[in-house]
N, CA, C and O atoms as a Tinker XYZ file with bonds, in Angstrom:
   320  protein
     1  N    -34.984000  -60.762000   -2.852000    73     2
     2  CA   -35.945000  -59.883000   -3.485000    64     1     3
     3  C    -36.043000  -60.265000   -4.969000    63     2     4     5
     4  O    -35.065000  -60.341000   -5.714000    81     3
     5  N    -36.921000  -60.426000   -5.217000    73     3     6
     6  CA   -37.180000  -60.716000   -6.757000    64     5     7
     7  C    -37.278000  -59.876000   -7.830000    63     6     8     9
     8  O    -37.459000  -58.717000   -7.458000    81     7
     9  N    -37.227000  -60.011000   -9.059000    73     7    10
    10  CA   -37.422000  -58.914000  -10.015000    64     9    11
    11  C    -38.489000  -57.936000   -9.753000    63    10    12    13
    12  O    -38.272000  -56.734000   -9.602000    81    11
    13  N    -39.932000  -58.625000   -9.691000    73    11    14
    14  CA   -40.784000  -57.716000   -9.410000    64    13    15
    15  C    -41.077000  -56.968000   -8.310000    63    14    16    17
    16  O    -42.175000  -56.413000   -8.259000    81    15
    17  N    -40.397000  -56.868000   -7.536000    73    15    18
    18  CA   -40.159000  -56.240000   -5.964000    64    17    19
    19  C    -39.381000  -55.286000   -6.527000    63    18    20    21
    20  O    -40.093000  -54.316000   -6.785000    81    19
    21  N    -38.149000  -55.088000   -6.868000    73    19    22
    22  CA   -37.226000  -54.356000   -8.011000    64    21    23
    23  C    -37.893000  -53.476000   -8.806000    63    22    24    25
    24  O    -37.652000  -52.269000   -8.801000    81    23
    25  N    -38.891000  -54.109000   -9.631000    73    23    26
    26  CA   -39.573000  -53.240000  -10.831000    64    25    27
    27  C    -40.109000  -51.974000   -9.973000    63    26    28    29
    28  O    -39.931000  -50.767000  -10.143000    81    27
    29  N    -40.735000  -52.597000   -9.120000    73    27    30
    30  CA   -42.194000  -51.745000   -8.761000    64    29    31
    31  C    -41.276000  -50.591000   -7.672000    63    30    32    33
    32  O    -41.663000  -49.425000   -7.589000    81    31
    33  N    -40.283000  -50.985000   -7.032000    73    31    34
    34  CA   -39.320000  -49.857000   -5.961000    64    33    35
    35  C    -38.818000  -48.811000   -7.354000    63    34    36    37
    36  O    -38.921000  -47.584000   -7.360000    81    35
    37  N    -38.291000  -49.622000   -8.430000    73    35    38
    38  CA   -37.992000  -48.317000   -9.274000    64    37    39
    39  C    -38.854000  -47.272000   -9.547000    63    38    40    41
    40  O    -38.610000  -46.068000   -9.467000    81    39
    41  N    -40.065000  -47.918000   -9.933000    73    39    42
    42  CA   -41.163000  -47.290000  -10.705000    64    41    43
    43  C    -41.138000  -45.745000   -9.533000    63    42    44    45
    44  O    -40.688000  -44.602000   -9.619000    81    43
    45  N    -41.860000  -46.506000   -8.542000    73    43    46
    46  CA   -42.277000  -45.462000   -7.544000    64    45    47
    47  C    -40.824000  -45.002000   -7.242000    63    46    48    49
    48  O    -40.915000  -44.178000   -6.333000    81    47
    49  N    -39.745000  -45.139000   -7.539000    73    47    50
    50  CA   -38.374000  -43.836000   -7.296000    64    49    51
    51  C    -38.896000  -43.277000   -8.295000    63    50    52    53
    52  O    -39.743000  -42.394000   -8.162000    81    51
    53  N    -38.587000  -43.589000   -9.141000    73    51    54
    54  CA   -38.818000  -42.666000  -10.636000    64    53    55
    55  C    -40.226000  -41.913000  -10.381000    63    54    56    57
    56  O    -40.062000  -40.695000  -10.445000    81    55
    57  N    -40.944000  -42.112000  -10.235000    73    55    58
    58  CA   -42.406000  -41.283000   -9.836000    64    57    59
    59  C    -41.750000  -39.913000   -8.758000    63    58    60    61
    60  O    -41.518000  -38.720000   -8.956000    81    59
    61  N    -41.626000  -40.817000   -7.600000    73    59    62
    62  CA   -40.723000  -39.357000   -6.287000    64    61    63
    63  C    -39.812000  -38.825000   -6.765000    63    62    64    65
    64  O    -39.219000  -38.135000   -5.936000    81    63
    65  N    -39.214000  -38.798000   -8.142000    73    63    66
    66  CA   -37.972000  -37.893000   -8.736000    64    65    67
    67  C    -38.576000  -37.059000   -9.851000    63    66    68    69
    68  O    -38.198000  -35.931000  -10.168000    81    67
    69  N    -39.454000  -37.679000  -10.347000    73    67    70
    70  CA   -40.426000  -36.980000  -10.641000    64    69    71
    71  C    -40.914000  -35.699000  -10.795000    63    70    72    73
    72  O    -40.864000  -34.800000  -11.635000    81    71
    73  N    -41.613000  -35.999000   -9.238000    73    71    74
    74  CA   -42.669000  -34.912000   -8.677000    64    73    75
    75  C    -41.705000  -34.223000   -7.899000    63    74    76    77
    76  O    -41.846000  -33.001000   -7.861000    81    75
    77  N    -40.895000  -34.645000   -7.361000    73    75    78
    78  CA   -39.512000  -33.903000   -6.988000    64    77    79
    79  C    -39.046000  -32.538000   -7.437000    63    78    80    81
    80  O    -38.822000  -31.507000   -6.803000    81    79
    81  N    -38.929000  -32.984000   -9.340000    73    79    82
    82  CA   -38.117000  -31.788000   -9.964000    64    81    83
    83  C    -39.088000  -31.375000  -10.171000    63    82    84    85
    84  O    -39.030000  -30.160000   -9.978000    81    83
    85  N    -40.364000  -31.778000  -10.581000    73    83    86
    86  CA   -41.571000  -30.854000  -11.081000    64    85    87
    87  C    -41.300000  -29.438000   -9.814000    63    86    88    89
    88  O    -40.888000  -28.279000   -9.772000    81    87
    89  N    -41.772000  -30.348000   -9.060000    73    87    90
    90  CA   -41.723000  -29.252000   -7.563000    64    89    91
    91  C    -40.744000  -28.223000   -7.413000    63    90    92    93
    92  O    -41.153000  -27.067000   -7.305000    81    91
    93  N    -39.418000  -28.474000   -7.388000    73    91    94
    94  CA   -38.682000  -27.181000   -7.708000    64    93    95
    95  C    -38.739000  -26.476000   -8.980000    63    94    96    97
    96  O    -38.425000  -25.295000   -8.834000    81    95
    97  N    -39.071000  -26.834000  -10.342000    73    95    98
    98  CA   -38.949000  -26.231000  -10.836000    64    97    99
    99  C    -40.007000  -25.233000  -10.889000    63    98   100   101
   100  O    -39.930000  -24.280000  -11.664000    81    99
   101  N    -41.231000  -25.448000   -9.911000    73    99   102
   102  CA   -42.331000  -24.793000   -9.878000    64   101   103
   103  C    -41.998000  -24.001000   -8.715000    63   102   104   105
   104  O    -42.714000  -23.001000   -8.763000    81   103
   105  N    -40.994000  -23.956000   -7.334000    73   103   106
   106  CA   -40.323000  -23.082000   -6.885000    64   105   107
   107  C    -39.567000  -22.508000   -6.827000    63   106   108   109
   108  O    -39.159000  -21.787000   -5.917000    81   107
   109  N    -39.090000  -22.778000   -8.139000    73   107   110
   110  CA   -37.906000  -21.752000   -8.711000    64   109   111
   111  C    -38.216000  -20.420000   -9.250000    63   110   112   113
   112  O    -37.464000  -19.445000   -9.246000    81   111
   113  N    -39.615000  -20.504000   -9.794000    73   111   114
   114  CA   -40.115000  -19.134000  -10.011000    64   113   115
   115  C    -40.947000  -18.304000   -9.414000    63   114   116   117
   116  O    -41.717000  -17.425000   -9.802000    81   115
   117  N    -40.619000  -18.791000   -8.298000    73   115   118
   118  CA   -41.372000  -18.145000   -6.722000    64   117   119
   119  C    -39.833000  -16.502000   -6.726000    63   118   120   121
   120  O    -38.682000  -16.508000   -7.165000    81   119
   121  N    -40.353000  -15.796000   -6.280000    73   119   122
   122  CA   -39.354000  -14.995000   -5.955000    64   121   123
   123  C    -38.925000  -15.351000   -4.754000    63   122   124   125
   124  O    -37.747000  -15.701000   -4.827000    81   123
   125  N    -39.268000  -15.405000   -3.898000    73   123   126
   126  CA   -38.754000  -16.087000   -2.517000    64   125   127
   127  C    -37.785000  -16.995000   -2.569000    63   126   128   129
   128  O    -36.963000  -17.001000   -1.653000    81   127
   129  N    -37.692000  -17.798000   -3.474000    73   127   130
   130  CA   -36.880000  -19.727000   -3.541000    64   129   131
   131  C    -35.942000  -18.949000   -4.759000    63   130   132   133
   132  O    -34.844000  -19.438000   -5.023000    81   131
   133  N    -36.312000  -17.987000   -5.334000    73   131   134
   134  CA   -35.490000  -17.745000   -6.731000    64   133   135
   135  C    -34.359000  -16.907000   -6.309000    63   134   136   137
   136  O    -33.355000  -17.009000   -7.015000    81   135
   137  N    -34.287000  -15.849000   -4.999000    73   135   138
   138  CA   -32.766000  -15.088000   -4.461000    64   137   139
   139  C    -32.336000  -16.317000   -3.098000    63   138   140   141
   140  O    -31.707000  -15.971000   -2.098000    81   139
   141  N    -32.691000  -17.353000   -3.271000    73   139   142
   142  CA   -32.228000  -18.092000   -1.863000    64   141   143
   143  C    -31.064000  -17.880000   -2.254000    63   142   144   145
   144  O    -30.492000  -17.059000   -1.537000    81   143
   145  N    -30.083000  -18.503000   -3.601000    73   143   146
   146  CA   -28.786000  -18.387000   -3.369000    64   145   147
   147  C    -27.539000  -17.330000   -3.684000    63   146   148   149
   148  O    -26.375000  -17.461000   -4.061000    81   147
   149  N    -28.549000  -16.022000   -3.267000    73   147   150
   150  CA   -28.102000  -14.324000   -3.175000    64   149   151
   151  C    -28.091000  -13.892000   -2.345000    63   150   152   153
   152  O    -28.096000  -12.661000   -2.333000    81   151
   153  N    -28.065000  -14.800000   -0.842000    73   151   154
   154  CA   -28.200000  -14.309000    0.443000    64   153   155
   155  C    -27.105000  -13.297000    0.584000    63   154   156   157
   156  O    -26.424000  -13.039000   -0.409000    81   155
   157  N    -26.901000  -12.777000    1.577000    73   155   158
   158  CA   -25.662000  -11.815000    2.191000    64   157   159
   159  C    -25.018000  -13.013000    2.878000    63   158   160   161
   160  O    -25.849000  -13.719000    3.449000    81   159
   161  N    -23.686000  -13.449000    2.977000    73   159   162
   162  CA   -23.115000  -14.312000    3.923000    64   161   163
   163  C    -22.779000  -15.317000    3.027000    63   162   164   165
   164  O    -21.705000  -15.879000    3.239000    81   163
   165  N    -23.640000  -15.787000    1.788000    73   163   166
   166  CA   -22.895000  -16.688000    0.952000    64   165   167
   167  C    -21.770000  -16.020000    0.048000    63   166   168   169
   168  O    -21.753000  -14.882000   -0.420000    81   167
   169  N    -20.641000  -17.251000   -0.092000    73   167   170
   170  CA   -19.370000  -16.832000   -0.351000    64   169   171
   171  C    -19.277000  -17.310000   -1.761000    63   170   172   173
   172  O    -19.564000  -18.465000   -2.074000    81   171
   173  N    -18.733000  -16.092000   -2.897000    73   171   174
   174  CA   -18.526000  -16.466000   -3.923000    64   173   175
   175  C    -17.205000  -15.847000   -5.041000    63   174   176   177
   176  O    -17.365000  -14.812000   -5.687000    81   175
   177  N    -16.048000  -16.605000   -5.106000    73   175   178
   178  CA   -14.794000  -16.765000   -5.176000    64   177   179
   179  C    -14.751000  -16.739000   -6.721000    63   178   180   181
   180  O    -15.123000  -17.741000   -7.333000    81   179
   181  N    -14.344000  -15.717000   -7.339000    73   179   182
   182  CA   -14.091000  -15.735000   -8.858000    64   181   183
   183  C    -12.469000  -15.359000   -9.684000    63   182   184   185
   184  O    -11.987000  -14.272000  -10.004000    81   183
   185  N    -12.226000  -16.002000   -9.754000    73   183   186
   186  CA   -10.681000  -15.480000  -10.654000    64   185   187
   187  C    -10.949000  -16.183000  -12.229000    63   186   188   189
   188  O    -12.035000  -16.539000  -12.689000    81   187
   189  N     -9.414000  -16.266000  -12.975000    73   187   190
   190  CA    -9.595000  -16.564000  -13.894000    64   189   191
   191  C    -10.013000  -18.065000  -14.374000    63   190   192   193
   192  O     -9.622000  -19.152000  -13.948000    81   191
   193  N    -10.954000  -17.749000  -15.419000    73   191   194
   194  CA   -11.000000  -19.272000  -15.263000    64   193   195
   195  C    -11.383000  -20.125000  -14.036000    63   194   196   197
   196  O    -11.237000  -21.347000  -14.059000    81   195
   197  N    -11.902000  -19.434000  -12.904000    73   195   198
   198  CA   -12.176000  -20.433000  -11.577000    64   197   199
   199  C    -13.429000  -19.442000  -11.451000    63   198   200   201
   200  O    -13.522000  -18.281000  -11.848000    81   199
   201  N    -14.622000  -20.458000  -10.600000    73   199   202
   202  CA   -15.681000  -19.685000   -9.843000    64   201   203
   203  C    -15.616000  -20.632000   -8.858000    63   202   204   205
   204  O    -14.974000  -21.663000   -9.061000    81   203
   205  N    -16.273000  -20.411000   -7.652000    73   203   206
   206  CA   -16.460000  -21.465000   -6.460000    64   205   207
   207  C    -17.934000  -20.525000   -5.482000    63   206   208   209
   208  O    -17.900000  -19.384000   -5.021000    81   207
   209  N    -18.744000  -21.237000   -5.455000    73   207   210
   210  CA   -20.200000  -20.616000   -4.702000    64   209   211
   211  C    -20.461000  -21.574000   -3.550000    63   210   212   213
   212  O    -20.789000  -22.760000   -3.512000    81   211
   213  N    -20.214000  -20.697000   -2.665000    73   211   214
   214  CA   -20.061000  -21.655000   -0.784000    64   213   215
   215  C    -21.662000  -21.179000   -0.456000    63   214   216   217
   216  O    -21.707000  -19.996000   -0.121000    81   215
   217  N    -22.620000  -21.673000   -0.477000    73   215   218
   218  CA   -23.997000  -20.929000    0.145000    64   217   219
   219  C    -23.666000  -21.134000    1.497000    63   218   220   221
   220  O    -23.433000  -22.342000    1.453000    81   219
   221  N    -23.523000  -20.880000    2.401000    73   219   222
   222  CA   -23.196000  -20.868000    3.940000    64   221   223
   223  C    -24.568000  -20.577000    4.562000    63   222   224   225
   224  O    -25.279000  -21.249000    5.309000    81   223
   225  N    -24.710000  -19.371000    4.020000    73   223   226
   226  CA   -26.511000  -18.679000    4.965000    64   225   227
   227  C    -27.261000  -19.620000    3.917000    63   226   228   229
   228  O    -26.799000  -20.756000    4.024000    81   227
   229  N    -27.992000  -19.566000    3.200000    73   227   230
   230  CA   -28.470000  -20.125000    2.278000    64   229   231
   231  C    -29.064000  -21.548000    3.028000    63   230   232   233
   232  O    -30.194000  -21.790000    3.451000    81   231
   233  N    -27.187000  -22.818000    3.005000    73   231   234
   234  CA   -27.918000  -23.740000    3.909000    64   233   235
   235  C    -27.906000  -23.884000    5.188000    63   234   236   237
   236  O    -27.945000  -24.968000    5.770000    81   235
   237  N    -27.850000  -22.792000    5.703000    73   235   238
   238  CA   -28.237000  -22.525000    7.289000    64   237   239
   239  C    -29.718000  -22.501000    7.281000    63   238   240   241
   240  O    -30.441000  -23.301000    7.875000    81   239
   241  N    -30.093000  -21.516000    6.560000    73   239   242
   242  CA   -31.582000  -21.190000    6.250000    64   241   243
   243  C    -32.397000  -22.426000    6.086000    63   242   244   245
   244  O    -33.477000  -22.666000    6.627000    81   243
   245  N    -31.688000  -23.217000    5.217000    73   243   246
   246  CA   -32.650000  -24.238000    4.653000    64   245   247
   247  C    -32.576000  -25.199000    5.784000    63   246   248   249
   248  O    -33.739000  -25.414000    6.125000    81   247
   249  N    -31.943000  -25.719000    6.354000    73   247   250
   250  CA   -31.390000  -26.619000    7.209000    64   249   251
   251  C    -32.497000  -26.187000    8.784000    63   250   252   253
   252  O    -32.994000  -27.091000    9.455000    81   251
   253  N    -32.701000  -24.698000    9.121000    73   251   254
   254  CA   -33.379000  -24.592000   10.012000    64   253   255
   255  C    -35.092000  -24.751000    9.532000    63   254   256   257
   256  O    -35.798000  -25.343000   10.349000    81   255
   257  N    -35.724000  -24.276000    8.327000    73   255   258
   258  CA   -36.704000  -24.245000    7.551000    64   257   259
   259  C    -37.463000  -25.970000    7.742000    63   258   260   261
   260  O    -38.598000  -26.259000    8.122000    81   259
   261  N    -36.372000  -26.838000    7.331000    73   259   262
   262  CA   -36.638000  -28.297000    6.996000    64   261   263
   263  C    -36.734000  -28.658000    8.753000    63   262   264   265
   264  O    -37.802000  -29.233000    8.963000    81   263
   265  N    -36.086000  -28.515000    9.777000    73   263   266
   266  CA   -36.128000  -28.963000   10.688000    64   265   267
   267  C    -37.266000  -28.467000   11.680000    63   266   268   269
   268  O    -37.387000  -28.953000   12.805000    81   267
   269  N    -37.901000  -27.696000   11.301000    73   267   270
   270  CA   -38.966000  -27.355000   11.848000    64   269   271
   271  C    -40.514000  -27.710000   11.051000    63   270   272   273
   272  O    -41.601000  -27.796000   11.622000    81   271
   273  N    -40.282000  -27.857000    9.780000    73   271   274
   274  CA   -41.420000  -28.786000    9.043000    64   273   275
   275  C    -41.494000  -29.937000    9.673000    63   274   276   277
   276  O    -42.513000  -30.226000   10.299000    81   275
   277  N    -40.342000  -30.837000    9.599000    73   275   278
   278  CA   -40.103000  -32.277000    9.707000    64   277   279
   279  C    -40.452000  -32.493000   10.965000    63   278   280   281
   280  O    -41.232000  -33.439000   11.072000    81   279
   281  N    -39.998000  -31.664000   12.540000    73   279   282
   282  CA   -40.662000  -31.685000   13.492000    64   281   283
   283  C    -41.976000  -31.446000   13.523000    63   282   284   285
   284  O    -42.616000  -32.465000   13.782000    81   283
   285  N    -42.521000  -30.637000   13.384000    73   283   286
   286  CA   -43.923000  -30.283000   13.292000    64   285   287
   287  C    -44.618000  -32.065000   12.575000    63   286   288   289
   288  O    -45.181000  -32.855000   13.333000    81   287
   289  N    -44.482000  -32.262000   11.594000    73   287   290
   290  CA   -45.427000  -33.434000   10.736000    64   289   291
   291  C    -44.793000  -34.769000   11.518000    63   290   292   293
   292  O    -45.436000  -35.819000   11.526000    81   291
   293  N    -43.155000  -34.638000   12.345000    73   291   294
   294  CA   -43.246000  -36.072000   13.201000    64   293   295
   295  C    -44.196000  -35.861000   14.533000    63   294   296   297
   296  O    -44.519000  -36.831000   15.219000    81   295
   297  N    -44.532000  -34.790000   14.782000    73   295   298
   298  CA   -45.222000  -34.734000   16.002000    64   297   299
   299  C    -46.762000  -34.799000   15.605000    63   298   300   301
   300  O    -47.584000  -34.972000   16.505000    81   299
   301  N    -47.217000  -34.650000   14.147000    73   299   302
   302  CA   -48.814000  -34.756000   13.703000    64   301   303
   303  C    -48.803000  -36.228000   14.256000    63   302   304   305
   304  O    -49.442000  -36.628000   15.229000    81   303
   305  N    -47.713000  -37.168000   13.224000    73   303   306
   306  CA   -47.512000  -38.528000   13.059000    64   305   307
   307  C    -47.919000  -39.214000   14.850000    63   306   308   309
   308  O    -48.848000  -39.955000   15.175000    81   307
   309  N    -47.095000  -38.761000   15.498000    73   307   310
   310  CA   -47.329000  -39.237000   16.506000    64   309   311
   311  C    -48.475000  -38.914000   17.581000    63   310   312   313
   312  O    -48.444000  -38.897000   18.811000    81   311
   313  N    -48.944000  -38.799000   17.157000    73   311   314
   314  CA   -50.035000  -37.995000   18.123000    64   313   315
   315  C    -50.572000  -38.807000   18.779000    63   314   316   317
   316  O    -51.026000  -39.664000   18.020000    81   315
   317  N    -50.836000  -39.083000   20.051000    73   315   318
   318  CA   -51.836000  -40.003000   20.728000    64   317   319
   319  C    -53.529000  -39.918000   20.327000    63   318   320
   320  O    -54.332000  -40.669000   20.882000    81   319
């Protein structure tokens, strides 16, 4: 692979990281996307000097959310 094969894969990462954070940070002030990680069921462990935040429901939620997008648009993709 040559330099310019290189250049141009960065460019367009850097573009999809991008529009990436743009994107959450524009669903971060959704109320919906803004208590995702206040569910009931996520675990959050505080003593001194220590915090620890387990989202458990949180990425259950997300994990079922994404797998039903991603199905849905591989089955547009494939369509006869």
């Amino acid at each position: 692979m040559d330099l310019q094969a290189v250049g141009r894969l960065l460019l367009i990462a850097g573009i999809v990281l991008a529009v990436l954070g743009g994107l959450l940070m524009l669903l971060g002030r959704l109320p919906l996307f803004s208590s995702l990680g206040s569910l009931p069921g996520n675990l959050r462990i505080q003593g001194k000097g220590f915090s620890c935040f387990i989202p458990i429901v949180s990425m259950i939620l997300l994990s079922v959310v994404l797998t039903i997008v991603l199905n849905i648009i591989i089955r547009l993709i494939n369509r006869p």
